[in-house]
Each structure stands twice: as structure tokens, then as C-alpha cells.
C-alpha positions as CSV (number, residue, x, y, z in Angstrom):
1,X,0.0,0.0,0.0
2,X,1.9,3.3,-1.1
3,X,2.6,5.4,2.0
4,X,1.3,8.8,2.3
5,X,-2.5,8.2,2.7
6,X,-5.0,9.6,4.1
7,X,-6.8,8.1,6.8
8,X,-10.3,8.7,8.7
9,X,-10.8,6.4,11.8
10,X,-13.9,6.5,13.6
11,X,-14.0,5.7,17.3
12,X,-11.4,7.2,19.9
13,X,-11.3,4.2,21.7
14,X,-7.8,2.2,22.5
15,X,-8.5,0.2,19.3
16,X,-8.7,3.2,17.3
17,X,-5.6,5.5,18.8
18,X,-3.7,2.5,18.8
19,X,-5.0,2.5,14.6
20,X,-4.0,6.0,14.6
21,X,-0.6,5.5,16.0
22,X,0.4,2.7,13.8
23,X,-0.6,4.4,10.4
24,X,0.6,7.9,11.4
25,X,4.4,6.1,12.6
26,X,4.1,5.0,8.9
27,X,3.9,8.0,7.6
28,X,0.1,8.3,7.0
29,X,-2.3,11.6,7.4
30,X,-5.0,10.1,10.3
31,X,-8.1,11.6,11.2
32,X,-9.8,10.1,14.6
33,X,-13.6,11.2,14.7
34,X,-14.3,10.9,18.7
35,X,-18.7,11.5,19.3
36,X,-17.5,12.2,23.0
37,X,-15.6,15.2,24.7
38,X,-12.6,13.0,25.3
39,X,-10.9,9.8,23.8
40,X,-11.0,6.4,25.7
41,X,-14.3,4.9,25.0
42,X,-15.2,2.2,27.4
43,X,-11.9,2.9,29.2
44,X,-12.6,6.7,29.7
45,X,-12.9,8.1,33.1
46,X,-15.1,10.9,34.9
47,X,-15.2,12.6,38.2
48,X,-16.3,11.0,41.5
49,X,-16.4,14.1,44.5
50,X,-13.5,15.4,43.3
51,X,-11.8,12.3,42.2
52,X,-11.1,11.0,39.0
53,X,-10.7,7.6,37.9
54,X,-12.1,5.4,35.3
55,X,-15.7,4.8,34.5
56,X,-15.3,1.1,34.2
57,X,-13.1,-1.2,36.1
58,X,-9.6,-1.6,34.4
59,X,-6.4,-3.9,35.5
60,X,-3.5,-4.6,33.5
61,X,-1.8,-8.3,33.7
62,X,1.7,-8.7,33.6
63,X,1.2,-10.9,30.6
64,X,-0.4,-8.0,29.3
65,X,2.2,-7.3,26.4
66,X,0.4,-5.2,24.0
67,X,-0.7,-3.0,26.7
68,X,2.6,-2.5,28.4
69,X,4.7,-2.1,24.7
70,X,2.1,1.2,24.3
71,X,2.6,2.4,27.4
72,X,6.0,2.4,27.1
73,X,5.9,4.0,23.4
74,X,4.1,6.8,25.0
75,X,6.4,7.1,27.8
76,X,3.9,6.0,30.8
77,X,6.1,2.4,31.5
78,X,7.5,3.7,35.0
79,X,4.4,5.0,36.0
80,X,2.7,0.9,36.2
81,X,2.5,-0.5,39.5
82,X,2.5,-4.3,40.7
83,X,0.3,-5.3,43.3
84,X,-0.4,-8.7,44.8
85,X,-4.0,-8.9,45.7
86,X,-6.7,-11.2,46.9
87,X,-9.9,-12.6,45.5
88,X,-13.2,-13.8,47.5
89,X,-16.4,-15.4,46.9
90,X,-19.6,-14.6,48.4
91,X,-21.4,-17.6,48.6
92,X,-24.1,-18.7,50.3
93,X,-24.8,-15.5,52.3
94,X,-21.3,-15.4,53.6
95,X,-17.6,-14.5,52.1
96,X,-14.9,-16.4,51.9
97,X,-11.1,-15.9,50.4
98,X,-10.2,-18.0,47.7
99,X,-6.9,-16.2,47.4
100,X,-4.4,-19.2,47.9
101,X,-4.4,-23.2,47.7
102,X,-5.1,-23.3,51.5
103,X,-8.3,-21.3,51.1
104,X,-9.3,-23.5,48.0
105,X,-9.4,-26.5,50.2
106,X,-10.7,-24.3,53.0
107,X,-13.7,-23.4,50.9
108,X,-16.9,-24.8,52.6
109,X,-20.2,-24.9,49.6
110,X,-18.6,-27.8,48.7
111,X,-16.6,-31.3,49.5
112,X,-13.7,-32.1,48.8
113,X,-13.7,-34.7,45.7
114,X,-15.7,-31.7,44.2
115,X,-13.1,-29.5,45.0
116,X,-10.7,-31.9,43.3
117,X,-13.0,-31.9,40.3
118,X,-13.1,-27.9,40.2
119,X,-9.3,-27.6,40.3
120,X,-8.9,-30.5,37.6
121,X,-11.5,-28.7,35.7
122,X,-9.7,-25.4,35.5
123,X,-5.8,-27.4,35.5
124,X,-7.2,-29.0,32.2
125,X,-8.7,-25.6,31.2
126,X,-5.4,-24.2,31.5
127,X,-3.5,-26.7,29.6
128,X,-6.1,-26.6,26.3
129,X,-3.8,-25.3,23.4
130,X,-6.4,-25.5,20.5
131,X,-9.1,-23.6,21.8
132,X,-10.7,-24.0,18.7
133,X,-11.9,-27.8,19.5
134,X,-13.7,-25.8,22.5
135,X,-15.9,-23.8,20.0
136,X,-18.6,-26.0,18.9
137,X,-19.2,-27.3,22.8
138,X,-21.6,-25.7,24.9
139,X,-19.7,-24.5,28.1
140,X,-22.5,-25.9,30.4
141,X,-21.7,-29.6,29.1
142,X,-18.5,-28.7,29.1
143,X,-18.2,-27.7,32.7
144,X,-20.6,-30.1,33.8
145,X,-18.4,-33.3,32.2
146,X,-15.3,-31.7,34.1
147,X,-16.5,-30.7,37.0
148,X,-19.9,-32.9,37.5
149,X,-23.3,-31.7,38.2
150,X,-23.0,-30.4,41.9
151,X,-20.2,-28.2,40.9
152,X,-21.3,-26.8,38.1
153,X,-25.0,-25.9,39.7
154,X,-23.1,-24.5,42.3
155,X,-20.1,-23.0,41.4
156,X,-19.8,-22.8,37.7
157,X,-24.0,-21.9,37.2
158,X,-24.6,-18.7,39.0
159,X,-21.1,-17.5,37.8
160,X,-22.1,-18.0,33.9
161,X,-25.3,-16.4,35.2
162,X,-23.9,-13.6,36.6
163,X,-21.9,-12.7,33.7
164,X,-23.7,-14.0,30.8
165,X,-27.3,-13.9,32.0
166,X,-29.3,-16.5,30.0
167,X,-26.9,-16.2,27.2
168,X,-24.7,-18.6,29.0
169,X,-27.1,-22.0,27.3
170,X,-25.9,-20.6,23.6
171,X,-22.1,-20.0,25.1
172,X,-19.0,-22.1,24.0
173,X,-16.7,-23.7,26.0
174,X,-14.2,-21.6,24.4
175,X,-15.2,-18.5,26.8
176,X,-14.4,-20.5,30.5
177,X,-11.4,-21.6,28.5
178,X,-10.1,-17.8,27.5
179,X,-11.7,-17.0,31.2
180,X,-9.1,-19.4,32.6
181,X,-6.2,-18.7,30.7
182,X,-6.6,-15.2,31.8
183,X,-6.8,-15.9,35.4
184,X,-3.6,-17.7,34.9
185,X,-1.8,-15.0,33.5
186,X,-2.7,-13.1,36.4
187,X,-0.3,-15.1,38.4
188,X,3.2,-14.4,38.7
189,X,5.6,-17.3,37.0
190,X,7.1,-19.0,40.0
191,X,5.5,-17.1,43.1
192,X,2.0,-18.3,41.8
193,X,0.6,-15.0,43.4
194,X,-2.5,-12.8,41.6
195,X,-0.3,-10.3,40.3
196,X,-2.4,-6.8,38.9
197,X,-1.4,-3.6,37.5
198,X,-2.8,-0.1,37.1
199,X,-0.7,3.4,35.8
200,X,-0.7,6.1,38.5
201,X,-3.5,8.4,37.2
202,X,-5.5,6.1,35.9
203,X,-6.6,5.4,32.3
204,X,-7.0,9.0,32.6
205,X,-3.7,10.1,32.4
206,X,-3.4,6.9,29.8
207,X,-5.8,8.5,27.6
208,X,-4.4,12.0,27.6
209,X,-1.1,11.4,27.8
210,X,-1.9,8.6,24.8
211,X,-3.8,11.4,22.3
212,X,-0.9,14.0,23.2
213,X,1.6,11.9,21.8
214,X,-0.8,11.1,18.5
215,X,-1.1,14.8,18.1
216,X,2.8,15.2,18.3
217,X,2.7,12.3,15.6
218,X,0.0,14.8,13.4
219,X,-3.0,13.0,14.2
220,X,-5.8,15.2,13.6
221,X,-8.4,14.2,16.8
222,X,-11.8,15.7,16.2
223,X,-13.7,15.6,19.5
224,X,-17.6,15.7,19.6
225,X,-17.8,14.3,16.3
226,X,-20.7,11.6,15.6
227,X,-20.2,10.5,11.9
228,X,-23.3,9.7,10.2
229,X,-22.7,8.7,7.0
230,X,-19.4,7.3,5.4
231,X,-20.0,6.7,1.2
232,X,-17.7,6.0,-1.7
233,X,-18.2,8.8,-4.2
234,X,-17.7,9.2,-7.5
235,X,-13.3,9.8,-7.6
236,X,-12.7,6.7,-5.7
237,X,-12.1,8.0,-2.3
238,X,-14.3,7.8,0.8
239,X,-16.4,10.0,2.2
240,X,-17.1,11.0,6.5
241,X,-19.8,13.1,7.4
242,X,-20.5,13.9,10.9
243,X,-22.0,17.1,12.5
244,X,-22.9,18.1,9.0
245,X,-19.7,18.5,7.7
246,X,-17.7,16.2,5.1
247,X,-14.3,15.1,4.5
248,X,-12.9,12.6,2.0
249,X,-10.3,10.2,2.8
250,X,-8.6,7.1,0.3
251,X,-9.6,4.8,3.7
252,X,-11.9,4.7,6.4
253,X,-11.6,2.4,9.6
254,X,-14.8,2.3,11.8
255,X,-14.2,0.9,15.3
256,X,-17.7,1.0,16.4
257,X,-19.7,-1.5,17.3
258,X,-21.1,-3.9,13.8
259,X,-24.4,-3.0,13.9
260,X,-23.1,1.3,14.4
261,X,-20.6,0.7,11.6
262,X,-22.9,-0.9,9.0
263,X,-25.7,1.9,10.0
264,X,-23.7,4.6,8.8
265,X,-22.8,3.2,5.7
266,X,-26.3,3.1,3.3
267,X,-23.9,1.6,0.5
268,X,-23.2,-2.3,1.9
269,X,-25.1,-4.9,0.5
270,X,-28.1,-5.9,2.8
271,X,-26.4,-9.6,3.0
272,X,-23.4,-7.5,4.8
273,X,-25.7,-5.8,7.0
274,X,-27.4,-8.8,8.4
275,X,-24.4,-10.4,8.6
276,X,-23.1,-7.3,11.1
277,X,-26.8,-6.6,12.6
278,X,-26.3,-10.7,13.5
279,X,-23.2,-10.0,16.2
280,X,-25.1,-9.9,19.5
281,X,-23.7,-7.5,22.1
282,X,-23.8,-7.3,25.9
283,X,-23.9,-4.2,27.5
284,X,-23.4,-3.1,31.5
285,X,-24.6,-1.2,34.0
286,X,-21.9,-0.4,36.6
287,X,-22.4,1.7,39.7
288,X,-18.8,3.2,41.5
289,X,-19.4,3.9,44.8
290,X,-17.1,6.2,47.2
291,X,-17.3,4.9,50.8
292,X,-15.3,6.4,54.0
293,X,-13.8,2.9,55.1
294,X,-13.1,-0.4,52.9
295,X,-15.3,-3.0,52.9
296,X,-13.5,-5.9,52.4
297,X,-9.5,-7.3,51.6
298,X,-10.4,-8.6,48.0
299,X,-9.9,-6.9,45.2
300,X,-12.6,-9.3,43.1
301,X,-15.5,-10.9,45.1
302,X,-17.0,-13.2,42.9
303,X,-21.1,-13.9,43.5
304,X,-22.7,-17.6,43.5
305,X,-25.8,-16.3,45.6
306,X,-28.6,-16.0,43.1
307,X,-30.5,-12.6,44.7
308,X,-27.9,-9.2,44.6
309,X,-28.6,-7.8,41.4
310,X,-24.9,-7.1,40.4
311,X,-22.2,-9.4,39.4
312,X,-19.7,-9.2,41.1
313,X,-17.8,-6.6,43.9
314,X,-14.7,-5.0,42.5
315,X,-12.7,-3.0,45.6
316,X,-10.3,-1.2,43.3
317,X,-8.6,0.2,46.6
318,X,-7.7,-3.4,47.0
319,X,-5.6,-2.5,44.3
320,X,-4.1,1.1,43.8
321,X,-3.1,3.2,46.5
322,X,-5.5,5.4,48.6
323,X,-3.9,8.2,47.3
324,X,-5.3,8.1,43.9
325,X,-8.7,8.6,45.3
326,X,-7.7,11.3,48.0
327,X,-7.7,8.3,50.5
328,X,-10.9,7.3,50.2
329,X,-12.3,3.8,49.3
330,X,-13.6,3.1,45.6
331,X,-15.7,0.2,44.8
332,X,-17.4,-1.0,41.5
333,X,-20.6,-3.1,41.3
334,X,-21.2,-4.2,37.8
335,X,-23.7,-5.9,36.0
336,X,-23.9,-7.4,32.7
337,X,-27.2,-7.9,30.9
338,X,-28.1,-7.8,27.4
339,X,-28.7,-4.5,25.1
340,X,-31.9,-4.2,25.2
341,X,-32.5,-5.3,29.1
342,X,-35.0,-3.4,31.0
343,X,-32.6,-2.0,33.6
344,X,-31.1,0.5,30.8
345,X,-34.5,1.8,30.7
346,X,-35.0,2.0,34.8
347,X,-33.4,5.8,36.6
348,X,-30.4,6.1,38.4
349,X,-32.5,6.5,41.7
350,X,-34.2,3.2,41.1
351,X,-31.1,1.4,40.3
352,X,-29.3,3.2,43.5
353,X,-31.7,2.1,45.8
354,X,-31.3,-1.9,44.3
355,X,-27.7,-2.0,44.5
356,X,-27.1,-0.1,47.7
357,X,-29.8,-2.2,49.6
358,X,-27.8,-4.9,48.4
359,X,-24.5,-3.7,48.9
360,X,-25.5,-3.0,52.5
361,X,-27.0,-6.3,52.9
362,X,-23.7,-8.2,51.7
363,X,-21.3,-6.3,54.3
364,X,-23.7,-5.3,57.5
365,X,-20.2,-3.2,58.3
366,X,-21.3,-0.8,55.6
367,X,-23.7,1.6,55.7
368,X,-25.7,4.9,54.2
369,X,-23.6,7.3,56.9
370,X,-20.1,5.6,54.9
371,X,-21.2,6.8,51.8
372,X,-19.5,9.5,49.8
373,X,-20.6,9.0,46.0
374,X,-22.8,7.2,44.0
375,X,-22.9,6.9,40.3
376,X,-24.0,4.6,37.7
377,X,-22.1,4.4,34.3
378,X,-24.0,2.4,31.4
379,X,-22.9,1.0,27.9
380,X,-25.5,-0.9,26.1
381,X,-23.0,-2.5,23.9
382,X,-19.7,-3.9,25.6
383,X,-18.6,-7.4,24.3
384,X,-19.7,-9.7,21.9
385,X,-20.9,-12.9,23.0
386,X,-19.1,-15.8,22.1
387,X,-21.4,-18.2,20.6
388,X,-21.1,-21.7,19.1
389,X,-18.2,-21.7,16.2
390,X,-18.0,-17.9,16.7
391,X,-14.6,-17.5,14.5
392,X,-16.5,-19.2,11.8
393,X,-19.3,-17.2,12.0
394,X,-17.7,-13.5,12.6
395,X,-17.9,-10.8,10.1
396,X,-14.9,-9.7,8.3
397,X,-12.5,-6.8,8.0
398,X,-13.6,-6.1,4.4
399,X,-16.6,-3.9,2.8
400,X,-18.0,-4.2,-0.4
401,X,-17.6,-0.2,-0.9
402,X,-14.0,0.3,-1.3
403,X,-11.7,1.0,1.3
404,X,-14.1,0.9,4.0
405,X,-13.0,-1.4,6.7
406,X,-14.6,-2.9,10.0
407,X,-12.4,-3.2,12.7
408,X,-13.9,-3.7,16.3
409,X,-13.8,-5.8,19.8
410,X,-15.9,-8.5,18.0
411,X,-13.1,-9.4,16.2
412,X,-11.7,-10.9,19.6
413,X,-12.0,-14.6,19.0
414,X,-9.8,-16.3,21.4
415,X,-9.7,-13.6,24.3
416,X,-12.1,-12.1,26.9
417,X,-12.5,-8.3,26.4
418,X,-9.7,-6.1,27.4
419,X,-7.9,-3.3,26.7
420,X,-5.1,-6.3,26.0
421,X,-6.9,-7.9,23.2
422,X,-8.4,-4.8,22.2
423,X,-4.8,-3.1,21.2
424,X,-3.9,-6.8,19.6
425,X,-7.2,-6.6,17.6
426,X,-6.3,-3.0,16.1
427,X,-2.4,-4.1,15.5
428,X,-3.4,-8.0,13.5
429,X,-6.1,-6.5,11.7
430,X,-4.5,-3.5,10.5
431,X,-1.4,-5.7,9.3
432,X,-4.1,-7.7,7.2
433,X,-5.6,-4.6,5.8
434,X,-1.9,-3.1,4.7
435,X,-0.9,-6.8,3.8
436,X,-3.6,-8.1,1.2
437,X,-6.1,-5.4,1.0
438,X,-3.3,-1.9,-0.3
């Protein structure tokens, strides 16, 4: 592909700076068309009382390699910190850790030969290589052949539940596999310890400090920009419209989500468009919540109990220092449903009064007198779900109007969602689009 093009990229997400970055180090003219005030996307931050952190919980793994080669290309590497942390499980109206071997035995929902099952099934889980055998098996017979029936109604059930809702019955194995690996790689080679990472600042500071350094590259970044309309006209080249004004481009990358990308583009075939439309999404709902004393060691408390009404508790003071808050104690309570679930449509009040009842109800320590901030942060499209033979069935990268190209998280085929496999998504696919597409 002959250097010197112009590029318009739509979606100031990580997948799309991290787009911008590559083309512009090639010598490319990049345009980044951002619909919000700031760049980030689902990793963009906001204020709480006075402190700002991210919207949605982050970590970074060690393993995380794509993530920590950006950070160091835009000068943030000695600002990542390594913490060892701890992970619990709120079963059965009570929490336990599950932080070490000694606590895995300790564990009391279930007996032991189904706690030798549960650690075969996620030692086998860990050794899979071709995760593509794992693709056209339903996790729940998956799990439930590992692990038996007792485990999986009791362990392995309300956790699918809690994260896929009743999605989990049209789930592959593939997504406990990619759940496992990950988990794994959170565990420091040698010392076996959960291992996590966050940059001082936040993906705030990542975000800025990422979009300064594609402006000192010549990265044109249009903020509050919603494209509506990108068209192949008559000379060849593509054009982006968005707040009513046009600009032509010989390519055009959309990051947004398939069904987004294929509405603004009136040209593609309607086979194309059902074929994006098909990719279904799951969104979240996640409160963060400010509170005057911590509420627990963990810094994930995973849920089996069937009745609070998010999925998990994530205690990101578990994790970064005080200080990054102005000492006080941050804790996120996510819930993943599907797009269109009824809880997008239900107020903040409503869904403050569910959660904190709940919250309260978890940890009796806790109360409304502790609380500092409450805020609820919503995307109705977050991850695509990984259904039977999902690779087989994805969309392509490829349009049918010229050089318009597709290039999103749904693309992640052998990952769970990440900021990780969200900057290896943008570098693979754009290699394929310079490689065999120029």
C-alpha cells in the first residue's frame, strides 16, 4: 500500500488510537472522529467528588504485552504499579477468600472430591492449546463433564449467570477456556501470586497522555464528532460526514460496534448488513461507589448467591493506592445484561436504591452514613458474545464499498475483552488490511 494516505478512523477508543498511532508512525495523514468530549471509550474516566478515575473497572496483567509495549511507546512504563491482591467469593450469604491453595481447600459450599474436580477442571482448562476444539461445545456440558453436576449448579452456574445472564445456554466452552487462561496470567511465574497492575492516574492520564503523543505524531483528533454517513463517491475516495460536515479520505476504519458501523454506511449490501446486525452485544450497568472505610480485603468478590442484582464486587482500593482517590475507598458493582435489558430503561434512583440495599446487605459493616458518592455508568454494547463456532461465523475486516474497513472488539475470537486484546485486535487487523487489502 503506497505510504502517504489519508486516513479517517472513527471511534477514539484504545483500538482506534492504537490504529492512529500505527498508520501515522508510517507516515500516513489520520483523522480520529471521537462522538464524545474525550478519547477512551469504554476505558474513559469521569469525576467522583472530586476524584477522577475510570468509569469502568480496568487492571493490567503482567502478561499483558500489548498493553505495556504502548505504554511504554508513549512514555507512561515507569508510572505501572505491581500489586499482589486477593480474590473472594460470596457464597451462600457469607464471604470467603479464595486467594491461595489453603483457602481452595478451605472453601466450605462444597466437599472435597468436588473441589478436586473444580481444580482439575480449571488445570485442564489451562493446559487446552487448540481452543478451537472448544468452539462448537456448549460450556455448560463442558463444565458439567469436568467438573460434575453439583459443581457446576453451584459454582460454575450462577457464575455463567452472573456474567452472561441466560446467554450462558448458547455459550462455547471456548469463553471459560479464554476466562481461565486469563486468570492464569494473572499469576506471577514462579511465586504463583494474583499479580495486577494499574498506571498512576488512571486510564486517565493513559488516555491524555496517549492522544498528546498522536497529536505530536499529526493526528488530527476531532472531538464531539458523531459521523453519520461514510459513502464511496464518484473519484474513488471515501467519504465522512459527521455534524454536518464532510471530509474525503482514500480509507476509512470504523471501530464502532457492527451493527453502528454498518448503520452509517447506506452503501453495503443488505447480505453484509445482516451479517453485522447478527453479532449480539452485551452491554453493562456499573455503579462506583465512594465509601469512608473499605469494605472488604479482595480486590474481586466473585457472586454464586442468586439474589444481589450485580455481578460481582470489584474493591479497586484493593488494588491502587489510597492516594489516587484522596484516600478514600472506591468500589465498583457491575452488571452485565443484554442491550436491550430493561434495567437500561429504569433511573439512576431506582437502580441506587437496588444496589445499595444490596451492597449493604452483603457487608452489615457498611452503611448509608459511609457513603461518599454514588454513580452509575452504562454501555449498552460492551462485548460480543461468544457463541457456538464464533470465528466461523464473525464478520470480516472487508466492505463491499472500497476502502471501508470494519475493525472492532468483536473481532476478539480467542480472548475475553480487554484493553489487552483490544490493542492486539487494532495491530493484526490492520497488518491484514496493509498486507492483502493496499
Amino acid at each position: 500500500m503506497p505510504e502517504q494516505k489519508t486516513w479517517g478512523i472513527i471511534g477514539g477508543g484504545m483500538l482506534g488510537m492504537t490504529l492512529a498511532l500505527r498508520l501515522s508512525q508510517q507516515g500516513n495523514k489520520v483523522t480520529i472522529y471521537e462522538s464524545a468530549d474525550k478519547v477512551g471509550g469504554l476505558a474513559s474516566s469521569w469525576q467522583m467528588d472530586g476524584v477522577v478515575w475510570d468509569k469502568f473497572y480496568h487492571v493490567i496483567l503482567m502478561s499483558d504485552l500489548n498493553t505495556r509495549k504502548i505504554l511504554k511507546e508513549i512514555g507512561l512504563e515507569n508510572e505501572l504499579r505491581w500489586v499482589e491482591t486477593k480474590t473472594g467469593f460470596y457464597s451462600e450469604g457469607k464471604l470467603y477468600s479464595m486467594s491461595n491453595i489453603i483457602d481452595f481447600f478451605k472453601f466450605p459450599p462444597i466437599n472435597l472430591i468436588d473441589k478436586f474436580r473444580l481444580g482439575l477442571t480449571i488445570f485442564a482448562a489451562s493446559k487446552i492449546k487448540n481452543w478451537e476444539k472448544l468452539e462448537n461445545i456448549l460450556v455448560a456440558d463442558w463444565l458439567t463433564k469436568w467438573s460434575g453436576k453439583r459443581v457446576f449448579e453451584k459454582i460454575w452456574l450462577p457464575l455463567l449467570k452472573a456474567k452472561l445472564g441466560d446467554n450462558y445456554k448458547n455459550t462455547s466452552a471456548a469463553f471459560i477456556w479464554t476466562t481461565i487462561q486469563r486468570m492464569y496470567a494473572a499469576r506471577k511465574s514462579g511465586l504463583k501470586k494474583e499479580m495486577f497492575g494499574y498506571v498512576t492516574g488512571g486510564y486517565d492520564k493513559i488516555n491524555n497522555e496517549f492522544a498528546n503523543f498522536l497529536v505530536k505524531q499529526g493526528v488530527n483528533i476531532q472531538y464531539n464528532s458523531k459521523v453519520t454517513s461514510v459513502q464511496k463517491i464518484a473519484d474513488g475516495k471515501m467519504e465522512v460526514t459527521g455534524n454536518g460536515a464532510s471530509q474525503t479520505y482514500d480509507y476509512v476504519i470504523s471501530t464502532l460496534s457492527s451493527k453502528a458501523s454498518v448503520a452509517i454506511a447506506n452503501q453495503l449490501t443488505y447480505a453484509e448488513k445482516q451479517k453485522h446486525e447478527s453479532v449480539k452485544y452485551l452491554g453493562v450497568i456499573c455503579a462506583s461507589i465512594l465509601l469512608k472505610k473499605p469494605i472488604s480485603k479482595f480486590y474481586v468478590t466473585n457472586i454464586t448467591d442468586a439474589w444481589p442484582p450485580f455481578t460481582g464486587v470489584i474493591e479497586m482500593t484493593a488494588l491502587i493506592n489510597k492516594k489516587e482517590v484522596n484516600n478514600k475507598n472506591l468500589v465498583y458493582l457491575p452488571k452485565y445484561v443484554n442491550s436491550d435489558d430493561t434495567l437500561f430503561d429504569k433511573d439512576d434512583a431506582a437502580i441506587r436504591k437496588l444496589f445499595l440495599e444490596a451492597i449493604f446487605k452483603m457487608y452489615p459493616g457498611i452503611s448509608e452514613n459511609d457513603l461518599l458518592f454514588w454513580g452509575v455508568s452504562k454501555a449498552r454494547v460492551v462485548f460480543a458474545l461468544p457463541t457456538i463456532n464464533y470465528s466461523k461465523n464473525i464478520p470480516g475486516i472487508t466492505t463491499s464499498i472500497g476502502n471501508y474497513y470494519i475493525v472492532n472488539s468483536a473481532q476478539i475470537i480467542n480472548g475475553t475483552l480487554n484493553v489487552n486484546e483490544t490493542i492486539q485486535v487494532a495491530e493484526t487487523k490492520l497488518k491484514e488490511i496493509l498486507t492483502n487489502h493496499g
